[in-house]
C-alpha positions in Angstrom: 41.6 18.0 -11.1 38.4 19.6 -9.9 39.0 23.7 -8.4 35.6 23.2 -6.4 33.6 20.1 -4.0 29.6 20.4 -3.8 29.0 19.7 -0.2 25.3 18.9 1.3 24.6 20.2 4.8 22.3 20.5 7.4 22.2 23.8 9.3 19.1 24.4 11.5 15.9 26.3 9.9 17.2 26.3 6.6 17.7 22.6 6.3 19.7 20.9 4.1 21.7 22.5 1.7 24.7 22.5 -1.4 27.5 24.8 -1.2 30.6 25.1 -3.4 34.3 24.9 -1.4 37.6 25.0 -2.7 40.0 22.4 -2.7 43.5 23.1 -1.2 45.8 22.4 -2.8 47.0 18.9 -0.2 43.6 17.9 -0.3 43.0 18.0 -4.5 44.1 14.9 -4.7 42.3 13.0 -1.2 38.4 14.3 -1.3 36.1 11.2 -2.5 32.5 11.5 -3.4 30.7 10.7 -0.2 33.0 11.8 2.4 32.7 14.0 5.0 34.2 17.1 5.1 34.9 19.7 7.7 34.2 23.0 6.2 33.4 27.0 7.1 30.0 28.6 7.5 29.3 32.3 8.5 31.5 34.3 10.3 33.1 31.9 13.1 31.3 28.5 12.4 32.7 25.4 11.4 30.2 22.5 10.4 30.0 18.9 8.8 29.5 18.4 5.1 29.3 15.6 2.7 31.0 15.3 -0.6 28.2 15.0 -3.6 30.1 16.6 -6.3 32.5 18.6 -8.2 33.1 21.7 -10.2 35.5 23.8 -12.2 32.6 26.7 -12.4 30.5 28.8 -9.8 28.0 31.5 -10.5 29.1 35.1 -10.9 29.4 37.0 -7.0 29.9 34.2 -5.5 33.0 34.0 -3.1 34.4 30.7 -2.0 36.0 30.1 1.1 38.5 26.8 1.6 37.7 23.0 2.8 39.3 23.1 5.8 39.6 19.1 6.5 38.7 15.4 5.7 36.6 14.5 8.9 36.6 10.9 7.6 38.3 9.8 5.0 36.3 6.5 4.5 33.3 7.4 2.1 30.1 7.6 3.5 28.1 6.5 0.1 29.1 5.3 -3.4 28.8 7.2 -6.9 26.3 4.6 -7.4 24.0 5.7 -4.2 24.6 9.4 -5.2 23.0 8.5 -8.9 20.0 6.6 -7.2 19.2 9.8 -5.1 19.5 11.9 -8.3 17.0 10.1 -10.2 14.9 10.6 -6.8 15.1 13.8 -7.2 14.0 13.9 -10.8 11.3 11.3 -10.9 9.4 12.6 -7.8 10.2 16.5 -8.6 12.1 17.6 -5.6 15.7 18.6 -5.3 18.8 16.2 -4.3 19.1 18.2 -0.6 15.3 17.1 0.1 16.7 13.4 -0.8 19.6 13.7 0.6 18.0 14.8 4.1 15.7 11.8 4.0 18.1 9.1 3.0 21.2 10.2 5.8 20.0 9.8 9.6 20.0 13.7 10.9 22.7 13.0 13.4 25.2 12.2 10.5 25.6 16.2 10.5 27.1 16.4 14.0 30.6 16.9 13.7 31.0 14.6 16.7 30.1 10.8 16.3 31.7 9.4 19.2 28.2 9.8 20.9 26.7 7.3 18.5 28.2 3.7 19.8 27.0 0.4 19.7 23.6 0.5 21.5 23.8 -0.7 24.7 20.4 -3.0 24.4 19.5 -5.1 21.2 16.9 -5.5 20.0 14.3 -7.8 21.1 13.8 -9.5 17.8 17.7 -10.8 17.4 17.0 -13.1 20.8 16.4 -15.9 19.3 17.9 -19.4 18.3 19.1 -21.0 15.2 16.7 -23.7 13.9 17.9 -26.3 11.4 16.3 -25.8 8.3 13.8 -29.0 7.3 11.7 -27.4 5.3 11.7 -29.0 1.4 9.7 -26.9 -1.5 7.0 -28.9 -2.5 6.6 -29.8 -6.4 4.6 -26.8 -7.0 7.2 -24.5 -5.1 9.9 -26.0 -7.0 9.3 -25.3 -10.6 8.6 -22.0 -9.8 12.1 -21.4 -8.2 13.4 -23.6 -10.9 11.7 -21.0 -13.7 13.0 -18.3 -11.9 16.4 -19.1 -12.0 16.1 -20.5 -15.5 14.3 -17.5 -17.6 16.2 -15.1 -14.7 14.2 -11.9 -15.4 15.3 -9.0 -14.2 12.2 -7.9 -12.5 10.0 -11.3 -11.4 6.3 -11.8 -9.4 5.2 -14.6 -7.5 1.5 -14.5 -7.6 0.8 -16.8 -4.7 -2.8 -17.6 -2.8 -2.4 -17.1 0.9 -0.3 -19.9 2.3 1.1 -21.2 -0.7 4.9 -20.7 0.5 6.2 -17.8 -1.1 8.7 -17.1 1.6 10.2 -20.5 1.3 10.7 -19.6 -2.5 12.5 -16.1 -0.8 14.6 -18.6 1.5 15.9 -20.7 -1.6 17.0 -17.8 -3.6 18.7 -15.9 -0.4 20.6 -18.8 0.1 21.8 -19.1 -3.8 22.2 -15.2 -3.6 24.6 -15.9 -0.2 26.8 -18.4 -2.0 27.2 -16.0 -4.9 29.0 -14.0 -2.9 26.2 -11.2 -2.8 23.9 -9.4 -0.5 19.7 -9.6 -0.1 18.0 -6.7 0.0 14.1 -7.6 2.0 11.2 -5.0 2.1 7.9 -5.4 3.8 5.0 -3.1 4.1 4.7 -3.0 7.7 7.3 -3.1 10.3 5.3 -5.5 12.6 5.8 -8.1 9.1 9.4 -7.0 8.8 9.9 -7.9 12.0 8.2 -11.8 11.7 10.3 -12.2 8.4 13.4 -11.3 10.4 12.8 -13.8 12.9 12.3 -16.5 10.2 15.0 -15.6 8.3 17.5 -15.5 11.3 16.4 -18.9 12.5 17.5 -20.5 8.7 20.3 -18.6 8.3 21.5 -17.0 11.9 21.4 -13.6 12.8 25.0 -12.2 12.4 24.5 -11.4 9.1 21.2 -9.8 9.7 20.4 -6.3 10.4 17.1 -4.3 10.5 16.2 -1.0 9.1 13.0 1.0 9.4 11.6 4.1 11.1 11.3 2.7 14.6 15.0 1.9 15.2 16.8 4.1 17.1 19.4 6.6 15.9 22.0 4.3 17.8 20.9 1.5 16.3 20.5 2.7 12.8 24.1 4.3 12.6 25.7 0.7 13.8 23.6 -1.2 11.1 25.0 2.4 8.6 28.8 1.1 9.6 28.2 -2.6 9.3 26.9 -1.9 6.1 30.0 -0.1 5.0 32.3 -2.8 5.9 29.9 -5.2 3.8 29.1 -7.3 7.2 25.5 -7.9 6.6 24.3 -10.3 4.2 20.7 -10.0 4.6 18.9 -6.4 5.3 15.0 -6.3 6.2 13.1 -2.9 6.2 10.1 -1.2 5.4 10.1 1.4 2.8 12.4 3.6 4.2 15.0 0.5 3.7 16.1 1.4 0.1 17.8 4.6 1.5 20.3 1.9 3.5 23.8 2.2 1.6 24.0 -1.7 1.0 26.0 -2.5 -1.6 27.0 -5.7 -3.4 23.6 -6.6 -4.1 22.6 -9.4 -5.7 19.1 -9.5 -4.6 16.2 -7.0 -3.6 12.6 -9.3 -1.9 9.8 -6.9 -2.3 7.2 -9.2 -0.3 3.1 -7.7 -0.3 4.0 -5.7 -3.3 0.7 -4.8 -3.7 0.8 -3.0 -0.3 -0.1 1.2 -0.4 2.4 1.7 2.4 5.2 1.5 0.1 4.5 4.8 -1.7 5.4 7.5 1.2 2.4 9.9 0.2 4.2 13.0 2.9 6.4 14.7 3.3 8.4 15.0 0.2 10.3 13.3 -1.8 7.2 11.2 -2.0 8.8 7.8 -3.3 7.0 4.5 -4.0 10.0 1.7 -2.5 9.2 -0.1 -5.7 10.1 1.7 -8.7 12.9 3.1 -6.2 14.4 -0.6 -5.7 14.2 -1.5 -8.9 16.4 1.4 -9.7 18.8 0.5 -7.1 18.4 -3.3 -8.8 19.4 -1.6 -12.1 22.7 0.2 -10.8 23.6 -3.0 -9.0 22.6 -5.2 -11.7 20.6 -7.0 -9.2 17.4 -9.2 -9.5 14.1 -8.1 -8.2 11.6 -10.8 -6.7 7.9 -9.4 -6.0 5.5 -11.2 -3.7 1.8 -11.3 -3.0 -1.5 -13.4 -3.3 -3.3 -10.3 -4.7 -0.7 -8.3 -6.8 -0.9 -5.0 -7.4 -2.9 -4.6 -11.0 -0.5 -3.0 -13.0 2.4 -5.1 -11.6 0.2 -8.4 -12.6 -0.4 -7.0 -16.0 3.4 -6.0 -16.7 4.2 -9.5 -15.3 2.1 -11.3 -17.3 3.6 -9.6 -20.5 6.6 -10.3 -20.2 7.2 -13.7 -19.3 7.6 -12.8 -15.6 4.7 -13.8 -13.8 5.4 -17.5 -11.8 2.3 -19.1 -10.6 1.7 -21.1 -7.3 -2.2 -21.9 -6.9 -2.3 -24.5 -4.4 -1.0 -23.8 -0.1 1.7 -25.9 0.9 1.4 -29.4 1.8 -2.1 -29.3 0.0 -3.7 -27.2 3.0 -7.7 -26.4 2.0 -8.1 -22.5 1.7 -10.7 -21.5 4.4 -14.9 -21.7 3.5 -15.7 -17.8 3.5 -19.2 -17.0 4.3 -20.8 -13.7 3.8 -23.8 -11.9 6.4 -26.1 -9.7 5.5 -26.3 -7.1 8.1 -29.4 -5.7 6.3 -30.9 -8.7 7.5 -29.4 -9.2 10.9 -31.1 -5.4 11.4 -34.4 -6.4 10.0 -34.1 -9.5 12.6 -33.7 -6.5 15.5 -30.1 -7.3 15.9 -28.5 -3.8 15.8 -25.1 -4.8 16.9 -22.1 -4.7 15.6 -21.4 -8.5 15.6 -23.6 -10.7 13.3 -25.6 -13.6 15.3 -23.4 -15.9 12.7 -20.1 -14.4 14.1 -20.6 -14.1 17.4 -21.7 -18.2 17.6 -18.4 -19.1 15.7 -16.5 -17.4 18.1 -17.7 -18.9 20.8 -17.1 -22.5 19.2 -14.2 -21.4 17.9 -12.7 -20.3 21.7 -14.4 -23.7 22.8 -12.6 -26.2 20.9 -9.3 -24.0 22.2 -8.5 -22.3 18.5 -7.7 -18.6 17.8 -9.5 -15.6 16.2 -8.9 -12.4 14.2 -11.2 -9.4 13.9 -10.4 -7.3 11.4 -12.1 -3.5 11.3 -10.1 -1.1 9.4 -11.0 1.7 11.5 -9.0 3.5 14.2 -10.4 4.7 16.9 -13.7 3.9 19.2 -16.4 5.9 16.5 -15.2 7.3 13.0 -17.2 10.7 13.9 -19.5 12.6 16.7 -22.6 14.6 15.8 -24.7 17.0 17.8 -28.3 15.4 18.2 -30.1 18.9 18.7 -28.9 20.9 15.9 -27.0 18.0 13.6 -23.5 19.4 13.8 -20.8 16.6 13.1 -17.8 17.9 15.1 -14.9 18.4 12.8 -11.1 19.0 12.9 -10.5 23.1 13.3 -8.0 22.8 10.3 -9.3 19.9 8.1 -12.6 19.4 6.4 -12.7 15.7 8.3 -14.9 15.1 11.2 -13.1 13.8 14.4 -12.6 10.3 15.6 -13.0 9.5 19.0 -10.3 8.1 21.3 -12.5 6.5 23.7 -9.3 5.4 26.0 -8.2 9.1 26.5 -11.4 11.0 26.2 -10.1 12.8 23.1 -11.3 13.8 19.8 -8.7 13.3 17.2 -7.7 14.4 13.7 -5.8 11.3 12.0 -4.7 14.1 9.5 -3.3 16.7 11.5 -2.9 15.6 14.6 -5.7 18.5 16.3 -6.8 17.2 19.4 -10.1 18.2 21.4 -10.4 16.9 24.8 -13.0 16.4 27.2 -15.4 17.4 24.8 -19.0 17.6 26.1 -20.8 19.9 24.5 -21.5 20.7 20.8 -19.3 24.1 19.9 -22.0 25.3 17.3 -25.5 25.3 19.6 -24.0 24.6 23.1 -26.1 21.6 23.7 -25.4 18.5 25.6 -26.0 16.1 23.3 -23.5 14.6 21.3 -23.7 11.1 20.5 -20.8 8.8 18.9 -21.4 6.9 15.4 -19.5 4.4 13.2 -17.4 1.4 14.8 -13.3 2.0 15.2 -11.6 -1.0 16.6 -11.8 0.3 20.1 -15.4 -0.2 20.2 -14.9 -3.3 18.8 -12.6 -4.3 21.5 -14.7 -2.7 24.1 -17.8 -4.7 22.4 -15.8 -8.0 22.2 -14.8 -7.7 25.9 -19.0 -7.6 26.8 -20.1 -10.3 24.6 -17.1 -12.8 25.4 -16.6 -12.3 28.9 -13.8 -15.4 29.5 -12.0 -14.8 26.7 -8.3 -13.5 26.2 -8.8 -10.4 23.8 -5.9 -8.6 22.9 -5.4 -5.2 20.5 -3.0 -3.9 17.8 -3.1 -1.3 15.5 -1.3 2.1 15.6 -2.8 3.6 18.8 -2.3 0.5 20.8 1.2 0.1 20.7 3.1 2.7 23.3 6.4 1.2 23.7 9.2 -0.2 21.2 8.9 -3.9 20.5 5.1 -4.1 22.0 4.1 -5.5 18.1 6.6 -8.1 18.7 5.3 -9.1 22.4 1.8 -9.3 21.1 2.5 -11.0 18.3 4.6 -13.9 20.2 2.1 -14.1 23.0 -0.8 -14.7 20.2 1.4 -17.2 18.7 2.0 -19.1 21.6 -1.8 -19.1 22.5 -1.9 -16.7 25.3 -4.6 -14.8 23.3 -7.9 -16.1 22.6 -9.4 -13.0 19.4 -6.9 -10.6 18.2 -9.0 -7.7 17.1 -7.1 -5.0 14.2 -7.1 -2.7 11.5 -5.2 -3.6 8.2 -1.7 -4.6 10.3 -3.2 -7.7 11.1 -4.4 -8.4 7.6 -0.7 -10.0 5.9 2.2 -11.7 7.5 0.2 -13.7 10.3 1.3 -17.5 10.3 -0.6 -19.1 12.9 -1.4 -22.7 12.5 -4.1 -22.2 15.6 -6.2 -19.8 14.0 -9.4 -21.1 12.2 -11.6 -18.6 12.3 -11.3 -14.9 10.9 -13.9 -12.5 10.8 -14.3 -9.1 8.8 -16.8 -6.6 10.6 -17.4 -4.5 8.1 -16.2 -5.9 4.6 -17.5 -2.6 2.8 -15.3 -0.1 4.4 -12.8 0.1 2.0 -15.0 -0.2 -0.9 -16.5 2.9 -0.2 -14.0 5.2 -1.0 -14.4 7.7 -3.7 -10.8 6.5 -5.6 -10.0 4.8 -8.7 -8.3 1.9 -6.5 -10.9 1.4 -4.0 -12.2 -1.8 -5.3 -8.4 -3.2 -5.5 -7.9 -2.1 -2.1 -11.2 -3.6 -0.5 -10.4 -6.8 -2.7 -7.1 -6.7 -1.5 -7.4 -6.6 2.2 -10.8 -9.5 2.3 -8.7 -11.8 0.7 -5.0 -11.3 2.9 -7.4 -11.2 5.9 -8.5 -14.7 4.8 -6.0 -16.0 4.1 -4.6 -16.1 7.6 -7.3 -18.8 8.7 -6.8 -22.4 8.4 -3.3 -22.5 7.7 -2.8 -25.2 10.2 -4.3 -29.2 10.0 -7.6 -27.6 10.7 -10.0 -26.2 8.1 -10.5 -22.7 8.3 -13.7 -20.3 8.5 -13.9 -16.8 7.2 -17.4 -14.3 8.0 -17.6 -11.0 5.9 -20.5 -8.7 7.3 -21.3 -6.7 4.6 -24.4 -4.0 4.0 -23.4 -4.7 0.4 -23.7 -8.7 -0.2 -23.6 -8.8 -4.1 -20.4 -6.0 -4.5 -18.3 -7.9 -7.8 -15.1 -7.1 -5.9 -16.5 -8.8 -2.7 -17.9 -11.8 -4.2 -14.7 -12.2 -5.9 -12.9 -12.1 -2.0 -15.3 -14.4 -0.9 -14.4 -17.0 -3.4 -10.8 -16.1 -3.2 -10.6 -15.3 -7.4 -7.6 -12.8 -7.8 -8.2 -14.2 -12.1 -12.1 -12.9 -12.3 -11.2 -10.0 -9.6 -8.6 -9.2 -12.6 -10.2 -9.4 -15.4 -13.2 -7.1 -14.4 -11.1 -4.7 -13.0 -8.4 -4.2 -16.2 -10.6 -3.8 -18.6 -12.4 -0.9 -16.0 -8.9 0.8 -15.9 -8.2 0.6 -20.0 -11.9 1.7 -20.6 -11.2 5.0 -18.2 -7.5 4.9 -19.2 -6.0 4.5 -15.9 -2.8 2.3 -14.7 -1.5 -0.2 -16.5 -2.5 1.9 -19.7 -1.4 5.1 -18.5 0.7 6.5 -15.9 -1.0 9.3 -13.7 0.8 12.3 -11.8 -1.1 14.4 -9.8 -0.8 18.0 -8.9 -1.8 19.6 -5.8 -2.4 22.9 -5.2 -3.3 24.5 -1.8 -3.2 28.0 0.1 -5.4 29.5 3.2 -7.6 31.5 0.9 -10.0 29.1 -1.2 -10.4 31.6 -4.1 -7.2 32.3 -5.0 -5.9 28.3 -5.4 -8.9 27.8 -7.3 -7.7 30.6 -9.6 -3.9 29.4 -9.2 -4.8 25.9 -10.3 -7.2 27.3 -13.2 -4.4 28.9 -14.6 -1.6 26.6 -14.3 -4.7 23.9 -15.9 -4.8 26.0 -18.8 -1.0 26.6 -19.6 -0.4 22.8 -19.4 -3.2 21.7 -21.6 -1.4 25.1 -24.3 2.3 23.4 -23.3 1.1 19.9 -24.9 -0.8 21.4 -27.8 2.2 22.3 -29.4 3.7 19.6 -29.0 1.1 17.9 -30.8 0.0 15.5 -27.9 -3.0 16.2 -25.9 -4.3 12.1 -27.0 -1.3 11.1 -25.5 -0.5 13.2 -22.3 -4.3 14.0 -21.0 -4.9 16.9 -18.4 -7.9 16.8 -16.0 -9.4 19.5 -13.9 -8.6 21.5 -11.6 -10.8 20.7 -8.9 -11.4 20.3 -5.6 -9.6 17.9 -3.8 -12.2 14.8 -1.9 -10.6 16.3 1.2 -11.2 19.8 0.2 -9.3 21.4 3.0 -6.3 20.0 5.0 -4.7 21.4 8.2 -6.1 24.8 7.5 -5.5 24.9 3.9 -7.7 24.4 0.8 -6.6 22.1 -2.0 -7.3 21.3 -5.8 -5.6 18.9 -8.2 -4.6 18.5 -11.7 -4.7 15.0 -12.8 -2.6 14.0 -15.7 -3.0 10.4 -17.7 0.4 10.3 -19.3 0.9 7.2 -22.3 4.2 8.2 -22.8 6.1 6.4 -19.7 8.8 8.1 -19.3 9.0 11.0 -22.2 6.0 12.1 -21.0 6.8 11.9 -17.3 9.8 14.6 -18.6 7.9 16.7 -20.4 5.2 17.4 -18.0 7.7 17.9 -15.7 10.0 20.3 -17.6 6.7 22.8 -17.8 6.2 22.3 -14.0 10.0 23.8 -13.7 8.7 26.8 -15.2 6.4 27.1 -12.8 6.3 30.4 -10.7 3.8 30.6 -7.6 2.8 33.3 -5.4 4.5 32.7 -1.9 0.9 32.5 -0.2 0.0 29.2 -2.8 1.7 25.9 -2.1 2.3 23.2 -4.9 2.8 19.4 -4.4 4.0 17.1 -7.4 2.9 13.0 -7.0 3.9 11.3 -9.2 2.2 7.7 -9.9 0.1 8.5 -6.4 -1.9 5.3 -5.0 -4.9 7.7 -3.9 -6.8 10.6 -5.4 -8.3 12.2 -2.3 
């Protein structure tokens, strides 16, 4: 019998914090990890808590006051759920409240949840009908799901080309998972994919036993799926990152499909989690399997896989479908030729046939935006953000100049704030110019737009994605959410305006990233009865990592680029974390991070491992200076896995910063800018 509960909550500016009650003694034998609790605060205040522990101990002057009731005697979350958050907290150095506050929904704190009932509209994406289910894996998509089920790894990738069927693979094992008597966990990247997978997935196996969760459901919606999950009534959950913090339990199964995709590592606010090694985790608690998916996995997920009898193979698309001819321009040429536009001669005439012969299009330019940044023509000042070392990208819809970092807005702007001068001019192609460009040149076609900015109202993703399906639109012109997911049998032509963008990034996973997005791009044309084309303009025609896209090679993109990561020791070979520093005053973070450099690299000496846990810098961050702070990092190559990850970690605990000097921990970070 415990003398003290550890309660979590939430009380305004401070945020979310532990405390230490005592138990009464009617309630010593009644309080449950996970419930919640009303309990005392301040002088005449009574708010919500939730169980995450217990003592028999509490620090000397502190006075505890009594629990005053159960507010719900059903738990909330399971032991389990409270030691996945825990090793949260350790891996990604932040404390269990910070995790805490991100995993419950912030109204959970409200001592009244009568407010929160069923929502009164559902969600567009559950009005749809049941299909019978006559899809049959082909030969190919057979042994794989028979190797799965026979080796039965606890962690397995399906390294798949573009249309090769890797979700009817997913479908198979649900359905064994379902008859098992356990539940399917399903992550995708974006939540315009979660939301296609959904529909597919409801259609095989009905939509009662279905639920969503991501960031765009409401507060309504996300505390019904919370209950239904509690009363184990879903079967099947789909998310986006985010979905790991759902308390499902009795899992059997966790789908991590585009596991190569950046958008799984949340790089802000803390805790600053990558959904992978955080379902894996949750797989290991549950004793669940983990299935990864992609046609260009991640490098050091490929390499693990293929090392441990993991990696299941399917080369061919399903039903023998011809992967698309990909052609690359040379816009070099197209300029010396006096064409200074932004779409090749060679695109612009497969558009048109393609529109003619009544077949679909997708532009890809992984820009927001109308022009990536402005500069003054009379003096050469490019107009940056007031807090961030970025210039601004135009919004040519709104008339505003916008920071993509911070938000800063300038609007109206006419003339340049350094000389006074009338003469700014816009440079670099976003995807609005693009549109606006597209809408000129094709003057009878449907065009239609989706990325971030376009998308104003809930569901609107889902509306333009059913009206391209159903051929109401003629190009679909976006950044990378575009790029994965699409399955549209009436698209034969895709084209990349500029296939170097991503390539020119000064990060260690640039290459992998531009490699990465050429080849999903792809691999959304031709997946009907009609061969499919594919145009890459490019200022850079012989790039390795492009050639490589262009012929569709994930094996030769592979190969060159692991034996560049173990020559520079870089993941697979050694695990990075990466420590940022920042304050208002340049000088003294450069001093801060100097210091704190040079204690590390001391802490490991005498351990004897400086060959084996490798510390690099400080310096100045790529982006030097963010909203209105300046930044350096601390790289550190770490070949110890785990022991390693501790150590370096048990010398940042030691840590003590002045209050004007900010530091951020990443651990395994998928950018170094």
């Amino acid at each position: 019998m415990y003398k003290y509960v550890l309660v979590l909550v939430d009380i305004g500016k401070l945020g979310a914090k532990t405390f230490s009650y005592l138990i009464p003694d009617e309630l010593k034998d009644k309080i449950k990890i996970g419930q919640a609790l009303l309990v005392p605060f301040g002088k005449n205040r009574k708010i919500k808590a939730y169980v995450v522990g217990f003592s028999n101990y509490l620090e000397a002057g502190i006075n505890a006051k009594y629990v005053d009731e159960i507010l719900e005697s059903e738990a909330l979350f399971s032991l389990e759920y409270l030691k996945l958050l825990e090793f949260i907290a350790n891996y990604y150095f932040c404390d269990i409240q910070t995790v805490l506050k991100t995993a419950l929904p912030q109204k959970f704190f409200e001592k009244n949840l009568k407010k929160y009932r069923k929502p009164n509209i559902e969600n567009k994406i559950f009005d749809i009908e049941e299909k019978e289910d006559k899809n049959t894996l082909s030969v190919e998509q057979q042994k794989v799901y028979d190797e799965i089920i026979r080796i039965n790894p606890e962690t397995s990738l399906i390294y798949g080309v573009t249309g090769s069927g890797k979700t009817e693979i997913y479908f198979k094992l649900i359905e064994k998972t379902i008859k098992e008597g356990k539940n399917v966990m399903f992550l995708a990247p974006e939540i315009a994919l979660v939301s296609q997978l959904t529909i597919r997935t409801m259609e095989r196996f009905g939509k009662n036993s279905c639920a969503i969760w991501h960031s765009s459901i409401t507060e309504a919606e996300k505390y019904d799926v919370w209950q239904r999950l509690r009363h184990n009534e879903i079967k099947i959950l789909f998310g986006a990152r985010s979905c790991v913090f759902a308390p499902m339990n009795n899992i059997g199964l966790i789908i991590i499909d585009e596991e190569h995709d950046s958008s799984y590592k949340q790089t802000m606010p803390n805790p600053r989690y990558n959904a992978l090694v955080v379902a894996k985790k949750l797989a290991e608690l549950y004793g669940a399997h983990v299935v990864m998916g992609s046609a260009t996995p991640d490098i050091t997920s490929y390499y693990r896989a293929k090392n441990s009898n993991s990696l299941f193979v399917l080369k061919e698309r399903y039903n023998s479908k011809t992967m698309p001819k990909v052609v690359i321009v040379d816009m070099k040429s197209e300029r010396a030729d006096g064409n200074y536009g932004i779409f090749s001669r060679t695109l612009i005439q497969n558009i048109e046939r393609t529109i003619s012969e009544n077949k679909q299009v997708i532009l890809l330019i992984n820009r927001r935006g109308f022009s990536t940044y402005t500069q003054c023509m009379s003096c050469g000042e490019v107009i940056e953000c007031e807090k961030c070392a970025v210039p601004l990208v135009y919004h040519k819809e709104t008339g505003v100049h916008k920071c993509h970092w911070c938000n800063f807005e300038a609007k109206n702007l006419t003339v340049c704030p350094k000389c006074g001068e009338t003469a700014l001019e816009n440079f670099g192609v976003g995807v609005q110019r693009v549109e606006e460009m597209a809408k000129k040149i094709f003057k009878d076609a449907r065009i239609a737009r989706l990325d971030s900015d376009s998308l104003n109202k809930k569901n609107e993703h889902i509306e333009i994605l059913n009206a391209f399906k159903k051929g109401e639109i003629d190009i679909l012109i976006g950044t990378q959410m575009i790029a994965k997911g699409l399955d549209n049998p009436n698209v034969t032509l895709v084209g990349v305006i500029n296939a170097d963008l991503s390539f020119n990034l000064p990060d260690y996973r640039s290459s992998e990233r531009g490699f990465s997005i050429l080849t999903q791009v792809a691999g959304r044309s031709g997946r009907g009865e009609d061969e499919g084309k594919v145009i890459f303009q490019s200022y850079n025609p012989q790039n390795i990592a492009l050639l490589n896209a262009q012929a569709q090679d994930y094996a030769a993109f592979y190969e060159n680029e692991i034996e560049m990561r173990k020559e520079f020791n870089y993941p697979p070979f050694m695990k990075i974390i990466r420590i940022i520093l920042s304050s208002k005053t340049g000088y003294r973070v450069e001093h801060a991070s100097v210091e704190i450099a040079e204690r590390l690299r001391d802490f490991i000496e005498k351990q004897s491992l400086p060959e084996k846990i490798i510390v690099l810098g400080p310096s100045a961050c790529v982006l030097e200076k963010i909203k209105g702070e300046y930044r350096y990092n601390i790289l550190i190559k770490n070949a110890l896995e785990d022991k390693g990850h501790e150590i370096v970690l048990r010398f940042l605990r030691t840590v003590i910063l002045p209050k004007d000097i900010k530091m951020i921990v990443d651990a395994d970070p998928t950018d170094i800018l």
